[in-house]
C-alpha positions in Angstrom: 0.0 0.0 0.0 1.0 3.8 0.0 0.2 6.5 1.9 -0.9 9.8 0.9 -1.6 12.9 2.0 -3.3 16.2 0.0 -2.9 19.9 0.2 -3.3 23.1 -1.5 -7.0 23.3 -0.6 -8.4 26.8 0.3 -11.2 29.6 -0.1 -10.7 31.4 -3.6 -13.0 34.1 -5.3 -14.8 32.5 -8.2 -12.6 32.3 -11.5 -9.6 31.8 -9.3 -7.2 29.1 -9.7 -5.9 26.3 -6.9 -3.1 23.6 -7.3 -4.1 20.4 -5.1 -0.9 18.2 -4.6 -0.9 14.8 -3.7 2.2 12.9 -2.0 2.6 9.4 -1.9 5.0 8.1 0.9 6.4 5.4 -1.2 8.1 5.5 -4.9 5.9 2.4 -5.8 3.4 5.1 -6.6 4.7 5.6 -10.3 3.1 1.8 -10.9 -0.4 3.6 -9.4 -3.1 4.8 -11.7 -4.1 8.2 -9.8 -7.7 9.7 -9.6 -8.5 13.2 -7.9 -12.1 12.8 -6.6 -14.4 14.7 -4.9 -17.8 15.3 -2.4 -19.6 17.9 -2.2 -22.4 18.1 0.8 -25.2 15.8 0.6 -23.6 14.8 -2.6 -22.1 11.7 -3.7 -18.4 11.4 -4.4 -17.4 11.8 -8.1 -14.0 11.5 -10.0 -13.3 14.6 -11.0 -9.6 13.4 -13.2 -7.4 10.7 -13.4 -4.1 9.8 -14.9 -2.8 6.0 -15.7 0.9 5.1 -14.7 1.5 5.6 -18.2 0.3 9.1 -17.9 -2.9 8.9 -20.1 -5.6 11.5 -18.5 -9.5 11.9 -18.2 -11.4 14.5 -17.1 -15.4 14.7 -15.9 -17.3 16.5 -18.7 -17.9 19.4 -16.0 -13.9 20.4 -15.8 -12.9 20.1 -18.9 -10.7 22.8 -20.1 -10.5 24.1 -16.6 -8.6 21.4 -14.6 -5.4 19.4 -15.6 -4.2 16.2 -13.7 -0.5 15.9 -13.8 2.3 14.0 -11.9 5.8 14.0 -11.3 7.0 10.1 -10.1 10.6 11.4 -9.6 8.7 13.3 -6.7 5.7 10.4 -6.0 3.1 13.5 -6.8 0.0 13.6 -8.2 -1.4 17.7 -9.1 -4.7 19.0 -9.9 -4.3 22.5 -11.3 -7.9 24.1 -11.2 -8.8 27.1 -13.4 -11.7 29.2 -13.4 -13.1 27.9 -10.4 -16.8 27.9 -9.8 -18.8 28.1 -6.9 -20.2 24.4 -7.5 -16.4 23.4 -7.6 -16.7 23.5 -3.8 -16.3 19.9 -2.2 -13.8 18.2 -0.2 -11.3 17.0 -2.3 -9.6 13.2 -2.2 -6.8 11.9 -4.3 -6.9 7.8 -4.6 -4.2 5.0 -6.0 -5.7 2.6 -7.9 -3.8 -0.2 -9.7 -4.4 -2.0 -13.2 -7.5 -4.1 -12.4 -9.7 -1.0 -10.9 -8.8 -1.2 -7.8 -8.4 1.1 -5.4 -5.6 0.8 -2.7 -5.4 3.7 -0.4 -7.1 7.2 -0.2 -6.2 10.4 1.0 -7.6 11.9 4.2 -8.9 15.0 1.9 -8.5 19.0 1.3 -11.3 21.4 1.3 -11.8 23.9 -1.7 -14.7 26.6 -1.3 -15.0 28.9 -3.9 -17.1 32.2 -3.1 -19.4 33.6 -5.8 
């Protein structure tokens, strides 16, 4: 398994940007497929990006052109640039290993984003 641990969550004015960065304790991670979810209140949790070991990306329809999933396996980091934010981007925000069959070994403890309209 691998630990890891999320930051870069905070309040930002709508049509702000936030970088969310995602460590890994162990350099295993570069054989993880990564996926940045998120929950919004009385919502249900929904990926939001994701990026294979091999470094192939997908995006929810609703952040398209706004968000970009990255990673740097030198540094066992997963990034979620966010652009133009929007107040309905607010959620907490989770990052999540997964490996080749779908399945999902360890999950960060979260980062809050709130975006004020």
């Amino acid at each position: 398994q691998v630990q890891l641990v999320e930051s870069g969550g905070g309040l930002v004015q709508a049509g702000g940007s936030l970088r969310l960065s995602c460590a890994a304790d162990r350099s295993i991670f570069r054989l993880y497929n990564m996926g940045w979810y998120r929950q919004a209140p009385g919502k249900q949790r929904e990926l939001v990006a994701a990026i294979t070991s091999g470094g192939s990306t997908k995006y929810v329809d609703s952040v398209k052109g706004r968000f970009t999933i990255s990673r740097d396996n030198a540094k066992n980091t997963v990034y979620l640039r966010m652009n133009s934010l929007k107040p309905e981007d607010t959620a907490s925000y989770y990052c999540a290993a997964s490996d080749n069959n779908d399945y999902l070994v360890s999950w960060g403890q979260g980062t809050q984003v709130t975006v004020s309209s």
